[in-house]
DSSP file (Angstrom, degrees, kcal/mol; ACC not computed):
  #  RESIDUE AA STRUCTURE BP1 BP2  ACC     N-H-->O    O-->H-N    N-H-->O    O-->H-N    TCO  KAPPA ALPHA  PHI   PSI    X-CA   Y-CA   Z-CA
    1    1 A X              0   0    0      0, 0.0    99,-1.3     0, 0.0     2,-0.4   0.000 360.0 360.0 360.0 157.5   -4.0   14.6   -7.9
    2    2 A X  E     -A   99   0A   0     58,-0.6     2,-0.3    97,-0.2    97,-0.2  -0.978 360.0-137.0-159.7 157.9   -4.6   12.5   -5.1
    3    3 A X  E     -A   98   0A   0     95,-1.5    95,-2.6    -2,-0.4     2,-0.5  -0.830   9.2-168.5 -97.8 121.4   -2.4   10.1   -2.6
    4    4 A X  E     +A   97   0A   0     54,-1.1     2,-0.2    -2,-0.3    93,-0.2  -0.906  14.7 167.7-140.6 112.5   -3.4    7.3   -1.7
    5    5 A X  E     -A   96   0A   0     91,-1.0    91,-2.4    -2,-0.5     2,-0.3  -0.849  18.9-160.8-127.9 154.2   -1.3    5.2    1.5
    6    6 A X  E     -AB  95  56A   0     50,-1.8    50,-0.7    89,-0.2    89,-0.2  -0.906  14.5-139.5-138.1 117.5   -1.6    2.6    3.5
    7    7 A X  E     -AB  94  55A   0     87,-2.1    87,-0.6    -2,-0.3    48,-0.3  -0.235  14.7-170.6 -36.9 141.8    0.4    1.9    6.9
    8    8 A X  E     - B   0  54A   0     46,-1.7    46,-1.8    85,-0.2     2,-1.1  -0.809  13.0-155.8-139.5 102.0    1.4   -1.4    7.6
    9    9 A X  E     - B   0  53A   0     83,-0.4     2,-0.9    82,-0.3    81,-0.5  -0.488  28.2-162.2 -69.1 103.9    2.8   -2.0   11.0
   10   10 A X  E     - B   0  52A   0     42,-2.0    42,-2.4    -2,-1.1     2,-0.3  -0.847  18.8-112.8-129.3 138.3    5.3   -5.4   10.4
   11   11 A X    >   -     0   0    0     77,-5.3     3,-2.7    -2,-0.9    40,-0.2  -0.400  37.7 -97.1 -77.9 116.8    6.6   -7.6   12.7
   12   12 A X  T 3  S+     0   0    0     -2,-0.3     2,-0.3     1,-0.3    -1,-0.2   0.507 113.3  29.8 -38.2 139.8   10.5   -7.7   13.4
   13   13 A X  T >  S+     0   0    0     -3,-0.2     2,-1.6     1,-0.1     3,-0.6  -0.466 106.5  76.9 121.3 -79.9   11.8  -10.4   11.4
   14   14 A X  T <>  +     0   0    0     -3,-2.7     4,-3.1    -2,-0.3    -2,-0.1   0.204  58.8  96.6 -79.4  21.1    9.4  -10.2    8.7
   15   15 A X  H 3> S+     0   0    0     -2,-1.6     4,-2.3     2,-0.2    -1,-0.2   0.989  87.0  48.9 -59.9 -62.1   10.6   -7.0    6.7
   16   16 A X  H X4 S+     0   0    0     -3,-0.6     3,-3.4     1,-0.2     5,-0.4   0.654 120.9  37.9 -28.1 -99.0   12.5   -9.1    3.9
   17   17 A X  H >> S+     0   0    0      1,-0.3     4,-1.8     2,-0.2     3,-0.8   0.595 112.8  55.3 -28.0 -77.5    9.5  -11.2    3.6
   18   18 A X  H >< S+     0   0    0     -4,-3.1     3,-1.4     1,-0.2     4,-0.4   0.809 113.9  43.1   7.6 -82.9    7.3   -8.2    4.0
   19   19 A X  T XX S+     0   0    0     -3,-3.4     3,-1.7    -4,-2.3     4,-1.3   0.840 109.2  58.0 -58.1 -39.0    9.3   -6.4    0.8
   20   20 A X  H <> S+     0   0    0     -3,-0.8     4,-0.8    -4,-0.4    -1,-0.3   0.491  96.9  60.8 -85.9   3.3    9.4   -9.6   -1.3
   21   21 A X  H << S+     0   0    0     -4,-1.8    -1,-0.3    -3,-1.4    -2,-0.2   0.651 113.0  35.2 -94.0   1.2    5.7   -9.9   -1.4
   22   22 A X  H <4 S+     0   0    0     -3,-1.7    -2,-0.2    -4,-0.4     5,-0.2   0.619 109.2  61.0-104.8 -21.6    5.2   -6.6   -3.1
   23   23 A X  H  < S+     0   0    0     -4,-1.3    -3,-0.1     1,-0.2    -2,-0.1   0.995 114.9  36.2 -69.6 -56.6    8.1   -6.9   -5.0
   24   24 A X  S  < S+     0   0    0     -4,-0.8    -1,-0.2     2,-0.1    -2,-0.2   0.384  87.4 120.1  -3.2 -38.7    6.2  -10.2   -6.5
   25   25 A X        -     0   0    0      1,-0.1     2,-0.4     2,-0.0    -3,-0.1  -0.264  60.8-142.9 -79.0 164.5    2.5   -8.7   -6.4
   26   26 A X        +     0   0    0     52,-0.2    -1,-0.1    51,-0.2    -2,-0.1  -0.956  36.8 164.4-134.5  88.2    1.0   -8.6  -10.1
   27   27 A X        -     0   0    0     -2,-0.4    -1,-0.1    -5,-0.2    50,-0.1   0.824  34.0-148.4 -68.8 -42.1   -0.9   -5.2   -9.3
   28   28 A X    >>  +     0   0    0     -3,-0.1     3,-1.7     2,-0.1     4,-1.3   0.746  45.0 149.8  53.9  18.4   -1.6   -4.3  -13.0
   29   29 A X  G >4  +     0   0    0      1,-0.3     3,-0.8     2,-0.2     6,-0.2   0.841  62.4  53.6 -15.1 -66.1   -1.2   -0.7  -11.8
   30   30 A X  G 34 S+     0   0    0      1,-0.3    -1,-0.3     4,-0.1     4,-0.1   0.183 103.9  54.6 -88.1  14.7    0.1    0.6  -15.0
   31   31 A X  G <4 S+     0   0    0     -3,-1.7    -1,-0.3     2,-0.1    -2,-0.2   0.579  89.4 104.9 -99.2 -18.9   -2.9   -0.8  -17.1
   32   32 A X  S X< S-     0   0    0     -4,-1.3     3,-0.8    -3,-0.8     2,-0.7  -0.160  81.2-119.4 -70.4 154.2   -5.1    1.2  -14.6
   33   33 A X  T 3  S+     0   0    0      1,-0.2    36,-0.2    32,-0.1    35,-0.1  -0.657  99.9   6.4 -90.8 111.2   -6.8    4.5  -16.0
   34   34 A X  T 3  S+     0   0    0     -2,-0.7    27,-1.7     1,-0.4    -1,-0.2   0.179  83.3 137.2 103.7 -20.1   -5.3    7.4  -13.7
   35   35 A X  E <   +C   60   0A   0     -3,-0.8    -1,-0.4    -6,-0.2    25,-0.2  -0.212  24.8 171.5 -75.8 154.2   -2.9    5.3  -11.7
   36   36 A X  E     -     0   0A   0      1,-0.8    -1,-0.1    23,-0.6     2,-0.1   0.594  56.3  -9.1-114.2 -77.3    0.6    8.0  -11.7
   37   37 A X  E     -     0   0A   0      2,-0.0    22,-1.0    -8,-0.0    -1,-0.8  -0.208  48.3-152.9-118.7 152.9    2.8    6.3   -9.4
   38   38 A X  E     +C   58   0A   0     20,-0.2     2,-0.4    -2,-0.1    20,-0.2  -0.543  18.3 161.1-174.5 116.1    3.8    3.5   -6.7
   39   39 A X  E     -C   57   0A   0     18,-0.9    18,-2.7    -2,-0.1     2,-0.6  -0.978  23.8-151.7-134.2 152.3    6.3    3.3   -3.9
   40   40 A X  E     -C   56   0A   0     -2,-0.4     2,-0.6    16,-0.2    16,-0.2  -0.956  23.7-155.6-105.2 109.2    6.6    1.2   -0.9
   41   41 A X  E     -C   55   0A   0     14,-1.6    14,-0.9    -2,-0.6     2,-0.3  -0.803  14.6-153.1-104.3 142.4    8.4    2.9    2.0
   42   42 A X  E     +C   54   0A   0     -2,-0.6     2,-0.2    12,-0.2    12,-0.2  -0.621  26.5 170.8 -96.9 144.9   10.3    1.5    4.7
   43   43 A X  E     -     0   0A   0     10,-0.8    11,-0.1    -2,-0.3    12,-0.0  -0.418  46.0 -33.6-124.6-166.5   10.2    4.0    8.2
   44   44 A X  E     -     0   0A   0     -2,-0.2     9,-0.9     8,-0.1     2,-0.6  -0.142  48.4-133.7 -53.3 136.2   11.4    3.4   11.5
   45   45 A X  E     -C   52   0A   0      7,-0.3     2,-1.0    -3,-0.1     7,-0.2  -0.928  15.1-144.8-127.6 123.0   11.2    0.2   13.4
   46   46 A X    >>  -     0   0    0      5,-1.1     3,-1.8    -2,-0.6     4,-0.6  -0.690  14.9-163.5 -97.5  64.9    9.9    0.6   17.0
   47   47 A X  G >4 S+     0   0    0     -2,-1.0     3,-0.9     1,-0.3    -1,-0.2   0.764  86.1  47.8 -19.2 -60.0   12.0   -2.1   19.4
   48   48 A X  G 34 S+     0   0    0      1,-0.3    -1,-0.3    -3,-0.1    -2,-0.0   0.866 114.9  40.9 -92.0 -13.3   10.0   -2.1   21.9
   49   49 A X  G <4 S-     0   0    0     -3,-1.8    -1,-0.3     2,-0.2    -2,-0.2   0.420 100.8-128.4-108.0  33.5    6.8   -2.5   20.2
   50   50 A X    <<  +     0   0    0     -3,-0.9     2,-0.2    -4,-0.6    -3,-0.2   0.750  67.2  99.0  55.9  68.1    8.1   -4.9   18.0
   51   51 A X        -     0   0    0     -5,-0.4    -5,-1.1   -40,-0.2     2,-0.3  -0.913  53.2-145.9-152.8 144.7    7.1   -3.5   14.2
   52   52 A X  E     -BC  10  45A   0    -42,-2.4   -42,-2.0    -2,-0.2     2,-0.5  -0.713  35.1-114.7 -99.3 172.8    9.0   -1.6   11.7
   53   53 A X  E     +B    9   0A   0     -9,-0.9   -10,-0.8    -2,-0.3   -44,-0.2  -0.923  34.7 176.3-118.2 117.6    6.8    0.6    9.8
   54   54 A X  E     -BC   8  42A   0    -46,-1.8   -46,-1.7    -2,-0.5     2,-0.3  -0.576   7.0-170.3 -72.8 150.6    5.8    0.5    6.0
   55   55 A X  E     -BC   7  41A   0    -14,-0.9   -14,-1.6   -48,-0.3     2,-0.4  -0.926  20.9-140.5-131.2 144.7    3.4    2.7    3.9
   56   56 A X  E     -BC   6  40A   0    -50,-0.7   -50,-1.8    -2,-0.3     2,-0.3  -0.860  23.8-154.7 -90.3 146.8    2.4    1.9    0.3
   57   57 A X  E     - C   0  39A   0    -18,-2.7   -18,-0.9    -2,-0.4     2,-0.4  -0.939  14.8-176.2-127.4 125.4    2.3    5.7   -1.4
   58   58 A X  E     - C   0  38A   0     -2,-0.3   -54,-1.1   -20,-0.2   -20,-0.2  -0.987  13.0-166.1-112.7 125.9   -0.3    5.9   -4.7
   59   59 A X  E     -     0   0A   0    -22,-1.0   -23,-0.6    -2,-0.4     2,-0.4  -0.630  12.2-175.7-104.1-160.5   -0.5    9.0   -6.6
   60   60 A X  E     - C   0  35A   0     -2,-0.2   -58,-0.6   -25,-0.2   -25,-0.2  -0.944  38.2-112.8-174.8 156.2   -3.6    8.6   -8.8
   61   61 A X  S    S-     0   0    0    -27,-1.7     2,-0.3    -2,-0.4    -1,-0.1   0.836 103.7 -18.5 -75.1 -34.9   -4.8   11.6  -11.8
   62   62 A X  S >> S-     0   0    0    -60,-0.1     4,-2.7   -61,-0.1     3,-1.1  -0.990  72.9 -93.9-165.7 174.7   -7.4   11.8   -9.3
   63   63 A X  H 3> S+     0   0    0     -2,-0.3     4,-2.3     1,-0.3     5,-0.2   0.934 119.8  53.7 -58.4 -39.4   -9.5   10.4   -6.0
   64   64 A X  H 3> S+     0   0    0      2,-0.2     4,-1.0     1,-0.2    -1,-0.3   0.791 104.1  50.8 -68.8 -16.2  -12.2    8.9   -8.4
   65   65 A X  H X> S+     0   0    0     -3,-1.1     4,-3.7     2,-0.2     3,-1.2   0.972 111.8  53.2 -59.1 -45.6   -9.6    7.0  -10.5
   66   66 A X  H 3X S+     0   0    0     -4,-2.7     4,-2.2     1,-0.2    -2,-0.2   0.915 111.9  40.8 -36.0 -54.0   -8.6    5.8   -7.1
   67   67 A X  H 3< S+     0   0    0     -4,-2.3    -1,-0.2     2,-0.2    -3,-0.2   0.653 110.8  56.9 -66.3 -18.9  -12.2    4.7   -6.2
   68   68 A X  H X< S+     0   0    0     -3,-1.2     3,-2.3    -4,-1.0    -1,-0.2   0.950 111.3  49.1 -84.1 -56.2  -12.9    3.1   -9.9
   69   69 A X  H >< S+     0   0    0     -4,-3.7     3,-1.3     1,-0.2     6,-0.6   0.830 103.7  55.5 -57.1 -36.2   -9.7    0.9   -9.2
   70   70 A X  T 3< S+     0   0    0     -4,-2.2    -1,-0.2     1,-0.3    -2,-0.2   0.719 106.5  49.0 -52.9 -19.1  -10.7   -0.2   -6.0
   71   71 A X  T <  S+     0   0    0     -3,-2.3    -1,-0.3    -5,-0.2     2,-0.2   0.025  97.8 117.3 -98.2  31.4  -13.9   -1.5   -7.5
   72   72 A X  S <> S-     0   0    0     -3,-1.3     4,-1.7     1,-0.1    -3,-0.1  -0.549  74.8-133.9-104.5 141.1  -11.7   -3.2  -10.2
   73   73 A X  H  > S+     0   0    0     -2,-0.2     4,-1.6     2,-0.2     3,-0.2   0.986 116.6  62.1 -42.7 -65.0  -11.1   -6.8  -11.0
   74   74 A X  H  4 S+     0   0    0      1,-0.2    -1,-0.1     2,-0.2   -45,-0.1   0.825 101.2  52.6 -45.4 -44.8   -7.5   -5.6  -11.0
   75   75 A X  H >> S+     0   0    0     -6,-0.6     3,-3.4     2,-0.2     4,-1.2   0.968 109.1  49.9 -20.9 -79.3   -8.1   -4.7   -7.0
   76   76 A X  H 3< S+     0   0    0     -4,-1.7    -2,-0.2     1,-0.3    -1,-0.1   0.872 113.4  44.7 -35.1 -62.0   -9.5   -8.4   -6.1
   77   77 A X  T 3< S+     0   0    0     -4,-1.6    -1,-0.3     2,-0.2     2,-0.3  -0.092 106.1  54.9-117.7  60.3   -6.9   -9.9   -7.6
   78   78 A X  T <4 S+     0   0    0     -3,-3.4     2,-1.1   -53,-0.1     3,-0.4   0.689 126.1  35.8-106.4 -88.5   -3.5   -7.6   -6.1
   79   79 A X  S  < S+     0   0    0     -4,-1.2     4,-0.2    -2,-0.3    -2,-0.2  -0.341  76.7 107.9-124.1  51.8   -5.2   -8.6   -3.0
   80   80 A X  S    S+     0   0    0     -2,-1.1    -1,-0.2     1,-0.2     3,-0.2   0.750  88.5  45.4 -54.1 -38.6   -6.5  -11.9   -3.2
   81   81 A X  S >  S+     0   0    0     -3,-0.4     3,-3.8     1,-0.2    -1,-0.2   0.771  77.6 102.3 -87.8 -30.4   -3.7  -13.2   -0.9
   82   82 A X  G >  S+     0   0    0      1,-0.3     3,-1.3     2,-0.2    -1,-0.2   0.505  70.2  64.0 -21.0 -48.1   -3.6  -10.7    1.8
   83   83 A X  G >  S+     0   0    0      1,-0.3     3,-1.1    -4,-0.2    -1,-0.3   0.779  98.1  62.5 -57.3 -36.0   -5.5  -12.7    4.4
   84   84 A X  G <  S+     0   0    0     -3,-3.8    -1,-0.3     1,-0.2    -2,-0.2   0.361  93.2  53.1 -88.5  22.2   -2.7  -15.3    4.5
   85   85 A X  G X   +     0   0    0     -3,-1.3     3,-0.6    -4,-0.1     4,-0.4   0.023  67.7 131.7-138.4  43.9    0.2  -13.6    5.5
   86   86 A X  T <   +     0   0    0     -3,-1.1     3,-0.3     1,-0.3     5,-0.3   0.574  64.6  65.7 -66.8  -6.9   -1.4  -12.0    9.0
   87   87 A X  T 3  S+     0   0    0      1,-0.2    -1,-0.3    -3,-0.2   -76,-0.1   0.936  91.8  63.3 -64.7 -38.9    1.5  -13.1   11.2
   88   88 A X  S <  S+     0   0    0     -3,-0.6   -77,-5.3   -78,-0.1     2,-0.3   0.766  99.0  49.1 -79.4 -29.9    3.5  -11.1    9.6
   89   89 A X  S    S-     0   0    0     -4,-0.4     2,-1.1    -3,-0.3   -79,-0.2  -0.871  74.0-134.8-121.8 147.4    1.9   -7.5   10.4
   90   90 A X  S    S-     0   0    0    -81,-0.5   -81,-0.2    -2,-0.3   -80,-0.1  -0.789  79.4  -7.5-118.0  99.0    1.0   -6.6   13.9
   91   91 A X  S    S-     0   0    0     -2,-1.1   -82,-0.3    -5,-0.3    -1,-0.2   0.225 104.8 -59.4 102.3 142.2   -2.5   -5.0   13.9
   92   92 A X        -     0   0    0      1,-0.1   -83,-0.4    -3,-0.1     2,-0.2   0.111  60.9 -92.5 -44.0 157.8   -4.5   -4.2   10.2
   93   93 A X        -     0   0    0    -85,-0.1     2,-0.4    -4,-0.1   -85,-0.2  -0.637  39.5-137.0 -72.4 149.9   -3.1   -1.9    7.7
   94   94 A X  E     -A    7   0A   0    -87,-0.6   -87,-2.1    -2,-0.2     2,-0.3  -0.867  13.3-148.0-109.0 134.3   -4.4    2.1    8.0
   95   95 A X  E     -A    6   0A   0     -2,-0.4   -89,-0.2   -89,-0.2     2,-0.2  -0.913  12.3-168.8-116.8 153.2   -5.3    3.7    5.0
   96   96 A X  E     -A    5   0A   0    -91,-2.4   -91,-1.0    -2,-0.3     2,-0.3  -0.662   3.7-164.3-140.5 145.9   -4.7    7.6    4.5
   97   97 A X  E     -A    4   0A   0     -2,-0.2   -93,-0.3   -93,-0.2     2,-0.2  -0.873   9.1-178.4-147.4 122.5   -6.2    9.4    1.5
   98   98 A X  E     -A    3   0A   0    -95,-2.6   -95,-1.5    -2,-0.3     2,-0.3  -0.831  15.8-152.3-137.7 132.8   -4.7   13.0    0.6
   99   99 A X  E     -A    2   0A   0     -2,-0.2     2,-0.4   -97,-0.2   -97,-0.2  -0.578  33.7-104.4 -98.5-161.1   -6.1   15.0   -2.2
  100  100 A X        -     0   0    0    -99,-1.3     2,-0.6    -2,-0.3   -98,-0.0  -0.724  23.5-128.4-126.5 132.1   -3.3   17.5   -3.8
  101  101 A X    >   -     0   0    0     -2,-0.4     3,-0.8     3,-0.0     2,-0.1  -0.786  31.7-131.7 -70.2 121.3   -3.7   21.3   -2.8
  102  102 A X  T 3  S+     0   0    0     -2,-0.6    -1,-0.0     1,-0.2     0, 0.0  -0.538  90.9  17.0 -96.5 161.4   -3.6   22.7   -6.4
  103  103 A X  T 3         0   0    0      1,-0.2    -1,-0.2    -2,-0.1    -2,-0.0   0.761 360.0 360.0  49.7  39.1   -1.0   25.9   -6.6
  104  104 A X    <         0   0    0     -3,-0.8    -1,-0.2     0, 0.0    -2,-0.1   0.021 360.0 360.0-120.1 360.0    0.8   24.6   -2.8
């Protein structure tokens, strides 16, 4: 198995907005080969430097399904839009890639 997240630092005010663009996205996830899983989690929101923090969480059958989908039509066009909504998030998203410890 392998995890695949990406941080997204978002700027107070813009959670709602934030949540209702994912809620919205036309991922085509479950037509991908290997895709397990998908959650969006909301964390902590950091006052004084004025972000709450989100992760997308992926599980994938494994890291090369991950990699196939990233090279996917279906890729391009989850994140066609992405570029337009940079007020919203204060600094790029960070992406984390975990494979699964087998027998842990």
């Amino acid at each position: 198995m392998y995890i695949a997240m990406n941080r997204f630092k978002v700027a107070i005010g813009s959670e709602t907005h934030f949540e209702e663009v994912w809620r919205k996205r036309d991922s085509s996830l479950s037509q991908v080969p290997g895709f397990v899983e998908f959650r969006l989690l909301r964390g902590a929101t950091n006052v004084q430097e004025d972000y709450t923090l989100f992760s997308s969480h992926t599980l994938w059958r494994s890291e090369e399904d991950f990699v196939n989908w990233t090279k996917s039509e279906n890729f391009r066009t989850a994140h066609r839009n992405a570029g337009e909504r940079k007020g919203m998030y204060k600094g790029p998203p960070v992406f984390e890639g975990f494979n699964v410890v087998p027998g842990i």
